[in-house]
N, C-alpha and C positions, 0 to 999 in steps of 0.2 A: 530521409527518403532515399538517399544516394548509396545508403545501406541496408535497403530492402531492396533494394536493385540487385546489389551486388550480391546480397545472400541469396534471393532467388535466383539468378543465375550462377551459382556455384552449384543450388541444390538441381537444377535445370543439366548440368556438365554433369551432376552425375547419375542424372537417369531420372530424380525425382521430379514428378508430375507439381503441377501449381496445388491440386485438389491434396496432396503428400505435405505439401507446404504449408498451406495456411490450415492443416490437422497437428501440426508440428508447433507452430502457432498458436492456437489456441488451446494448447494444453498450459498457457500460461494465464494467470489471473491476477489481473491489477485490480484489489481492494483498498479503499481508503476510506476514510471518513475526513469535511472538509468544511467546518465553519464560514471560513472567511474567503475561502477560494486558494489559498495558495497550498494548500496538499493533494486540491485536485487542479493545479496547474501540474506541479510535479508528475501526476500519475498522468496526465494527457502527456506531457512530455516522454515518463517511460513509454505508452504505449506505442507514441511515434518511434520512436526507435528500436523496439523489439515486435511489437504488436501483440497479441493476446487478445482476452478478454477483460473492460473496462466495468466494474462494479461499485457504485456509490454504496457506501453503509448509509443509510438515515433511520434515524430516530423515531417514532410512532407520535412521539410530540416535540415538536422541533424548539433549538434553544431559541432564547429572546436575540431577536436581532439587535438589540442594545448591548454594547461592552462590554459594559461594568456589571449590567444584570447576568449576562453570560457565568462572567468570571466567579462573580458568587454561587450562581446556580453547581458550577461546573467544582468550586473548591470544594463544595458542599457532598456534591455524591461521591468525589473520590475519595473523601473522609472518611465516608461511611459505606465505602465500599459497594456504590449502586451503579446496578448495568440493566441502562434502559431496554424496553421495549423495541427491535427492529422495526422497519414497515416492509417491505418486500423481502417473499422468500430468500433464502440463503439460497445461493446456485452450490448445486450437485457438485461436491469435490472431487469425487471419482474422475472426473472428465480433466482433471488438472495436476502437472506433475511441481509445477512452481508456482506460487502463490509469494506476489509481491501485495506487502500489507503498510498501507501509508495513514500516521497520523499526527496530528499537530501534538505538540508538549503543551498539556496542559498539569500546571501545576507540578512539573517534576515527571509528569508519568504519561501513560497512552491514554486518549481521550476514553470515556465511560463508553462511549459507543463501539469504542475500538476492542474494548476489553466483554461487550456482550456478544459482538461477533466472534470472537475467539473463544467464547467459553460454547458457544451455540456450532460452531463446525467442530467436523476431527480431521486436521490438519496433520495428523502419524502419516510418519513416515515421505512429508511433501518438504521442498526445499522451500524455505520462508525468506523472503528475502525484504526486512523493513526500509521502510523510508518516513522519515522525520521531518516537520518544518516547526520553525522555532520563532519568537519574537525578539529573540534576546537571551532565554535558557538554556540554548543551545541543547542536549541532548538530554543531561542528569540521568534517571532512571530510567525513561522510555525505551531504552532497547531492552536492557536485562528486564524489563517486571514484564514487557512482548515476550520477552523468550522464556518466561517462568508460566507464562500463560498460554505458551506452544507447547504442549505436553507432545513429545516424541516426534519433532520435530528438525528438519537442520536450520538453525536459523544463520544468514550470513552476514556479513559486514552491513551496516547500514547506511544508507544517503542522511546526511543532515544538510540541511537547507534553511536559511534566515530568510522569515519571513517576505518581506517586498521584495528581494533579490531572486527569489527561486521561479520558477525552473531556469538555474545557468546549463543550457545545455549541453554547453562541453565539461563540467564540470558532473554533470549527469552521466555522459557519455564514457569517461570517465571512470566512474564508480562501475560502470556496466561492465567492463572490464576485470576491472579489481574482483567481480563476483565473478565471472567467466560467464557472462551471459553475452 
């Protein structure tokens, strides 16, 4: 909060209006997809700290709220290379110059949902900036096979985050740095 303070009043010193502000603001879009709740703790956390706009990916038919059925369902389409159905339109990329895209490591890679939102926007020419949570995989492929699936993209450094621990938010804070955001 203490940092949306202080940005808007720098953008305030220098002539910029609040209505300049939060346009400046929502040219950023926090997309995630978020099984279990900890990649959309992550993305509530970025949003607190940069603000933007907050976007759930979800599914047309949602996983089993069961584990272990999860984990099969979910080994199973990345196998075979399936990317479900969304449910809510895709929000207009035009309106967005950064585009932070958050998903849990399933199996090594970006969750299925993550991978039909990317194939369904054109993300050219937008700064992609991922965020990861993990059980224990820690990262593996999930950045590179995001960045092979951002056709014309800059993608940059990405957040990883272990599961029950995330969002550390100086450790978020951080990263947001590291990206020059």
């Amino acid at each position: 909060m203490k940092k949306i303070f202080l940005f808007l009043m720098a953008l305030l010193t220098l002539g910029i209006t609040k209505g300049e502000a939060e346009m400046i603001s929502s040219k950023t879009l926090i997309a995630y997809y978020s099984w279990s709740g900890n990649t959309r703790a992550v993305a509530e956390e970025i949003q607190k700290q940069v603000g933007g706009t907050l976007f759930e990916i979800q599914t047309k038919t949602p996983y089993p709220e069961a584990y272990q059925a999860t984990v099969d369902q979910a080994k199973k389409e990345i196998a075979e290379g399936y990317r479900p159905d969304l449910v809510q339109p895709l929000p207009d990329m035009s309106g967005y110059d950064v585009i932070f895209i958050g998903s849990p490591n399933w199996w090594g890679t970006i969750a299925p949902a993550v991978s039909s939102f990317l194939a369904s926007t054109d993300l050219q020419g937008k700064k992609v900036i991922p965020f990861i949570t993990h059980g224990g995989g820690y990262a593996q492929n999930t950045v590179k096979d995001l960045t092979a699936q951002c056709k014309g993209c800059q993608v940059e450094e990405a957040f990883i985050g272990h599961g029950t621990s995330s969002p550390n938010k100086e450790d978020i804070e951080e990263w947001l740095k590291k990206v020059n955001y």
